[in-house]
C-alpha positions as CSV (number, residue, x, y, z in Angstrom):
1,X,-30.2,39.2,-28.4
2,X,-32.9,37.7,-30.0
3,X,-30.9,35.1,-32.3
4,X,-29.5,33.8,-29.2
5,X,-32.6,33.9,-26.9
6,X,-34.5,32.1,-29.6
7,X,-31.5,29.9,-29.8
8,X,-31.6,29.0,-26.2
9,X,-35.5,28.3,-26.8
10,X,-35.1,25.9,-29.7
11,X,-31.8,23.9,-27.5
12,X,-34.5,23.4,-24.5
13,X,-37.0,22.8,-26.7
14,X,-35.1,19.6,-28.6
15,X,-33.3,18.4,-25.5
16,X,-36.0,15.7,-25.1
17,X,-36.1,14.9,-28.0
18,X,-32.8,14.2,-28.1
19,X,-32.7,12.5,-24.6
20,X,-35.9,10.6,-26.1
21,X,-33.1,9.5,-28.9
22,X,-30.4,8.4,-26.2
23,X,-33.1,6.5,-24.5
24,X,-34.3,4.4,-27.5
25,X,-30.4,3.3,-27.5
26,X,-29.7,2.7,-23.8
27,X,-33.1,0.3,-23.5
28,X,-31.7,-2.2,-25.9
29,X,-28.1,-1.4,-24.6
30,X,-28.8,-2.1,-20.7
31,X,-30.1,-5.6,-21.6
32,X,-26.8,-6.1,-23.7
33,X,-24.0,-4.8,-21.8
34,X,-20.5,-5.1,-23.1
35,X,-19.1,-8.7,-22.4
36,X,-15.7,-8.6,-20.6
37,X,-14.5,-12.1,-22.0
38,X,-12.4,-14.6,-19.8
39,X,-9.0,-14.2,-20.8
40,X,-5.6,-16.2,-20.2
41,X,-4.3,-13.1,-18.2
42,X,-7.7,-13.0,-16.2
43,X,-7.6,-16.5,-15.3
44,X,-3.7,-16.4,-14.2
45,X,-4.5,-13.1,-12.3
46,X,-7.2,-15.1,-10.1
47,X,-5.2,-18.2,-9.7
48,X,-1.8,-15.6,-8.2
49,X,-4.8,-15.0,-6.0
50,X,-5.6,-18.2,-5.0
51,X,-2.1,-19.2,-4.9
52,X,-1.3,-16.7,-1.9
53,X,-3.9,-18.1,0.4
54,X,-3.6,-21.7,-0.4
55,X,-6.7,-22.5,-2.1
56,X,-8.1,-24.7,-5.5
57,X,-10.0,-24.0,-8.1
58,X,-12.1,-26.4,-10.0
59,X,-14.8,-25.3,-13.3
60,X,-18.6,-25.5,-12.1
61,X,-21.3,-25.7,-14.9
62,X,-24.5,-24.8,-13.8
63,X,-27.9,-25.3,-16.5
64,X,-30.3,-21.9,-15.6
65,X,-34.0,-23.1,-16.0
66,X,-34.7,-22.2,-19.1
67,X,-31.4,-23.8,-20.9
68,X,-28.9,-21.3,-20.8
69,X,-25.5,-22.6,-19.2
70,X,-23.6,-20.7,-16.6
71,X,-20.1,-21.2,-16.1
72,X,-18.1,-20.4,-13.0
73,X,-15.4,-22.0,-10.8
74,X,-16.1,-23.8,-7.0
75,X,-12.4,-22.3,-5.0
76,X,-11.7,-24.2,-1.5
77,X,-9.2,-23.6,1.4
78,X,-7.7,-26.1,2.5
79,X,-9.4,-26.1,5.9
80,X,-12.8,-24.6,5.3
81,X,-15.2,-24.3,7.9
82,X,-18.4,-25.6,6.1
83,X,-20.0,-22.1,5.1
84,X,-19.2,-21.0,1.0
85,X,-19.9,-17.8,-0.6
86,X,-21.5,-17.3,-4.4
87,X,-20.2,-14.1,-5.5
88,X,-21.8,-11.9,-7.8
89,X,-20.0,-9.3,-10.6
90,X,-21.1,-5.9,-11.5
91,X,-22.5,-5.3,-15.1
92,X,-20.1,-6.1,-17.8
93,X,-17.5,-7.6,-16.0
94,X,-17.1,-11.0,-14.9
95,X,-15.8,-13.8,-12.0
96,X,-12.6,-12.7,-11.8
97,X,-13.9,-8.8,-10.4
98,X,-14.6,-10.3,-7.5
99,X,-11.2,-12.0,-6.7
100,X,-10.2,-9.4,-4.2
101,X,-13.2,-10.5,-2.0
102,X,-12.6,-14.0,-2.6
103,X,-9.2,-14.0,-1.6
104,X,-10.0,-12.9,1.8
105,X,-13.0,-14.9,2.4
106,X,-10.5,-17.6,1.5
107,X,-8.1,-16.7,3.7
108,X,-10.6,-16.7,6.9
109,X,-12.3,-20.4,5.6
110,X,-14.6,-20.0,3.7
111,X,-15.3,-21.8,0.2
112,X,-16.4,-19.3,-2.5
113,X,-18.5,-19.8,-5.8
114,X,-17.3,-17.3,-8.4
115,X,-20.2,-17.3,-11.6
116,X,-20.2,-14.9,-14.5
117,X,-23.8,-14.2,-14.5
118,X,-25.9,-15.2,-17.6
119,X,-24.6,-13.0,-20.7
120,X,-21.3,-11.9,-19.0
121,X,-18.2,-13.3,-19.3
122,X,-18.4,-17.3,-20.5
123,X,-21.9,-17.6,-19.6
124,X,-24.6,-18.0,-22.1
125,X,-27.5,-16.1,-22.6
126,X,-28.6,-13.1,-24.8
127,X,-30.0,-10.6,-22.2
128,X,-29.0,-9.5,-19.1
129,X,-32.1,-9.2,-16.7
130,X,-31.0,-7.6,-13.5
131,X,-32.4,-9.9,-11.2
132,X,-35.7,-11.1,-13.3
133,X,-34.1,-14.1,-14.3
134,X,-30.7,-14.2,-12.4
135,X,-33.0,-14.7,-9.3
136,X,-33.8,-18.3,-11.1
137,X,-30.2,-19.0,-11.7
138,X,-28.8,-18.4,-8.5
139,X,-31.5,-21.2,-6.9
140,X,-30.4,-23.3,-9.7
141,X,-26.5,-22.4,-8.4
142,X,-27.7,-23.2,-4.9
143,X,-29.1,-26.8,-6.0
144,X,-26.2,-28.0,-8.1
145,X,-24.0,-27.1,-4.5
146,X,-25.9,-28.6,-1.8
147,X,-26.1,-31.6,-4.6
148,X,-22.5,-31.9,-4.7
149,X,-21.1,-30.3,-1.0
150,X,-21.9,-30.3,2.3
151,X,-22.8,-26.6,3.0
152,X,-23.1,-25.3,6.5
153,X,-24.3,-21.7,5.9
154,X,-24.6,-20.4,2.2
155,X,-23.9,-16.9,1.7
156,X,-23.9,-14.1,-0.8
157,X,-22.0,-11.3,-1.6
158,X,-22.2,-8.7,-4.4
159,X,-21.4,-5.5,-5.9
160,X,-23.5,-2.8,-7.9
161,X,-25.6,-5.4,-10.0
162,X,-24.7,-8.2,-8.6
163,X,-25.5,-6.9,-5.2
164,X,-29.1,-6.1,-6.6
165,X,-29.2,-9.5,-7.9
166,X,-28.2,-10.9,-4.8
167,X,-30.8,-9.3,-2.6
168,X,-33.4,-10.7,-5.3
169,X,-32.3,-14.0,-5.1
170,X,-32.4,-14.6,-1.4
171,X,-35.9,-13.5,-1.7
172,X,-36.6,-16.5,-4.1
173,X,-33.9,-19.0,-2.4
174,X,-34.6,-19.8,0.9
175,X,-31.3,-21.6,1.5
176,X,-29.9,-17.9,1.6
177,X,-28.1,-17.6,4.7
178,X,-27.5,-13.7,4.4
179,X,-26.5,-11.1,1.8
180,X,-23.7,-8.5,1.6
181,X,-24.9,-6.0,-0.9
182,X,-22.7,-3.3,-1.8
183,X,-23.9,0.0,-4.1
184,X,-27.4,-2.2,-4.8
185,X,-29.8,-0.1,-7.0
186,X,-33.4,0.3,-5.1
187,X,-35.4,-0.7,-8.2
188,X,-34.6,-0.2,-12.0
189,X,-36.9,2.5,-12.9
190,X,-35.5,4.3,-10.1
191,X,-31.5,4.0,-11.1
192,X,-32.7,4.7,-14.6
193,X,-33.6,8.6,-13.1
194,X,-29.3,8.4,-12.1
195,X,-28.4,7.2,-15.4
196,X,-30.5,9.1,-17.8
197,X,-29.4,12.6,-15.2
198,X,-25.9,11.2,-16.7
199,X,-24.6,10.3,-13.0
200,X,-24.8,14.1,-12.0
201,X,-28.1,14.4,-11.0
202,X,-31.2,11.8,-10.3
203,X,-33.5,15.0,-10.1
204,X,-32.2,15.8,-14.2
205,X,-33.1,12.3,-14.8
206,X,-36.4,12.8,-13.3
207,X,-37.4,15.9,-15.9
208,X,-35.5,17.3,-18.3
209,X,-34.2,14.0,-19.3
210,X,-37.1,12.1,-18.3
211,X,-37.9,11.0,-22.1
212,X,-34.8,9.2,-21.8
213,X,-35.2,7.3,-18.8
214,X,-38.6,6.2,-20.4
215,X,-38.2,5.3,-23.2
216,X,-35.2,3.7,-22.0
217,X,-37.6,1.3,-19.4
218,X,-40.3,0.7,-22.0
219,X,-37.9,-0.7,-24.9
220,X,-36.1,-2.7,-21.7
221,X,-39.5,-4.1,-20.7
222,X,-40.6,-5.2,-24.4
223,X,-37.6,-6.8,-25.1
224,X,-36.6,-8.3,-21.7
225,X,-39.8,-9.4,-20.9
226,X,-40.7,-7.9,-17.7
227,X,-41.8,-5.0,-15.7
228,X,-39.1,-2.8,-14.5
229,X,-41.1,-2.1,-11.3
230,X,-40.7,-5.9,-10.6
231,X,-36.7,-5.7,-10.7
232,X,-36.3,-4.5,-7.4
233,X,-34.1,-5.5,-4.5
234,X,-36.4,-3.0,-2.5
235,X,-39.1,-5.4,-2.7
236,X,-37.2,-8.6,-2.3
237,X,-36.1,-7.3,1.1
238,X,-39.9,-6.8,2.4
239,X,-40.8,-10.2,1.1
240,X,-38.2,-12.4,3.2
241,X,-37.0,-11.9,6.4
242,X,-33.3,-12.8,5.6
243,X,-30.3,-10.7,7.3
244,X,-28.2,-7.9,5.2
245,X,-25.4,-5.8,5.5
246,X,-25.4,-3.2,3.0
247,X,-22.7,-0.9,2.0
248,X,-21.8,2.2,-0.2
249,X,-20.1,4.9,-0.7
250,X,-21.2,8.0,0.3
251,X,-19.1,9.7,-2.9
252,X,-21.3,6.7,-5.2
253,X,-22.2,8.6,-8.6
254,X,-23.6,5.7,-10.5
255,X,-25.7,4.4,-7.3
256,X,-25.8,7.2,-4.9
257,X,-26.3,6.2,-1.2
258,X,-30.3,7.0,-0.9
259,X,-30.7,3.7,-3.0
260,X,-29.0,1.9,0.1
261,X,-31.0,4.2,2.5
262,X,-34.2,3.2,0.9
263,X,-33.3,-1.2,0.9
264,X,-32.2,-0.5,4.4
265,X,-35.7,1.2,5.3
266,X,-37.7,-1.8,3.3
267,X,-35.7,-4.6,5.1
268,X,-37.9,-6.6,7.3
269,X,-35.2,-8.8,8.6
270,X,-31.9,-8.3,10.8
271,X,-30.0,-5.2,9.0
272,X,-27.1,-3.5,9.0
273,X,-25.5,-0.9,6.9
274,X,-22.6,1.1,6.6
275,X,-22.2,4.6,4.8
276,X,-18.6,5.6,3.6
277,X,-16.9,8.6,3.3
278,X,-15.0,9.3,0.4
279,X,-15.8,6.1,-1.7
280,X,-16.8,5.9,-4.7
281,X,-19.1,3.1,-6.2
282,X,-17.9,-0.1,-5.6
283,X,-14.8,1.0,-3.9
284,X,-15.2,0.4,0.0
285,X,-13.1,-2.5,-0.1
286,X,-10.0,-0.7,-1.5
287,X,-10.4,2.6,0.9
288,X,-11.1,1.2,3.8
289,X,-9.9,-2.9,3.6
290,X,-9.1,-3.8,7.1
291,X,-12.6,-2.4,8.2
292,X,-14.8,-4.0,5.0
293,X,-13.3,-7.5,6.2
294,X,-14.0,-7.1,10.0
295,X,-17.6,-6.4,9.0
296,X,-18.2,-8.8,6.6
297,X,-16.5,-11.4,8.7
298,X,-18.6,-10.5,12.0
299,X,-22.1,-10.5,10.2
300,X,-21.2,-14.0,8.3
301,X,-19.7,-15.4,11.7
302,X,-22.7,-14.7,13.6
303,X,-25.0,-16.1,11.6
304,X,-22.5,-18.8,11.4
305,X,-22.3,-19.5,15.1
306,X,-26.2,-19.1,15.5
307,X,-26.5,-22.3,12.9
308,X,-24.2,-24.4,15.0
């Protein structure tokens, strides 16, 4: 009895420790997430996509301001109704995640911008920032399109990071139309709490395995530059009054709904959101499909028709 209660003393005792360990890893790790390369198959995967609903596809090179260059593709329909939509990946995938919602913006008119975001897929860059320096590249995006296009409305639409990127950017970017943000993070230090509670439980995050979490922030900050309080789509929502539909899934693990609840309190500007049942993170679209596109198609077309 006492071998194993002093056992179970000296396991509690080292767990942070050993979640301070796991954090020193994940800080360093967060700002270099595995890069999901643009492959043959990927490319011929997006263009079956394309092919269905009768659009083209042409390469778009975009220079971030401070050098790095961002690759992606401008895809039209053949009769577009003025308004395109920059799509933005989740963390370590790239362009070609998004074809599913591309293909039925497409297929309703509207011209889409798919970019691997700086340090995914064929993009340069050495760190991924979360928003602190995506924010940047997305108004350089927006300049190199209205240079080149005639844009009615210019929309955005993301998932998981690139839906927390998103809502940053059309803070910065006031040519921003309106965001769809689904399974957006708050802030960083607060999805840290999710991570470091190893998707079970933010409140685990928040003590047992706290060392993780901060050491995990403080290594990310040193190296990234920035402060992790500043990465946060919470903010960018109070700062600009810009409309927002934000969606997740109420079964969301990685990003659990309260992030969403908490943008959709901040929001100073029109708002919408929609809680799912059942889905998991980043997985509205394929449980409930006929119902995402209504949605997304009635809060772009108003905002549409209100710009006429």
């Amino acid at each position: 009895m006492k071998h194993a209660r002093l056992s179970f003393v000296l396991a509690v005792g080292l767990l942070p420790v050993f979640a301070g360990m796991a954090g020193a890893m994940l800080g360093s790790g967060m700002l270099h997430p595995m890069r999901r390369e643009l492959s043959p198959e990927l490319i011929a995967r997006a263009d079956q996509a394309f092919t269905r609903v009768h659009a083209t596809r042409e390469d778009f090179e975009v220079r971030a301001p401070d050098g790095v260059l961002l690759r992606g593709w401008k895809v039209r329909f053949q009769q577009s109704n003025g308004d395109w939509v920059m799509l933005f990946h989740g963390v370590s995938d790239n362009r070609v995640g998004m074809h599913s919602y591309a293909e039925f913006l497409l297929r309703h008119g509207y011209s889409v911008l798919l970019m691997d975001a700086r340090a995914h897929g064929a993009s340069e860059g050495p760190l991924a920032t979360y928003g602190w320096l995506e924010r940047h590249d997305t108004s350089a995006i927006a300049g190199a399109l209205f240079a080149s296009e005639q844009v009615h409305c210019f929309f955005l639409l993301g998932e998981s990071m690139g839906a927390s990127i998103a809502l940053q950017s059309a803070a910065e970017e006031p040519r921003v139309s309106g965001v769809v943000a689904e399974s957006a993070f708050a802030n960083l230090r607060e999805v840290s709490f999710d991570y470091a509670g190893l998707r079970l439980s933010s409140f685990l995050g928040r003590t047992l395995f706290r060392p993780a979490s901060t050491i995990a922030i403080r290594g990310a900050e040193k190296e990234g530059g920035f402060k992790a309080d500043d990465i946060s789509p919470e903010k960018a929502v109070a700062a600009r009054a810009f409309p927002v539909l934000l969606i997740c899934g109420l079964s969301d693990r990685n990003i659990p709904a309260r992030h969403t609840k908490r943008i959709y309190k901040a929001a100073i500007g029109p708002k919408e959101m929609w809680l799912v049942k059942g889905a998991g993170h980043t997985a509205v679209l394929g449980k409930e499909p006929l119902e995402f596109e209504r949605r997304v198609l009635t809060f772009f077309g108003k905002i549409h028709d209100s710009r006429m």
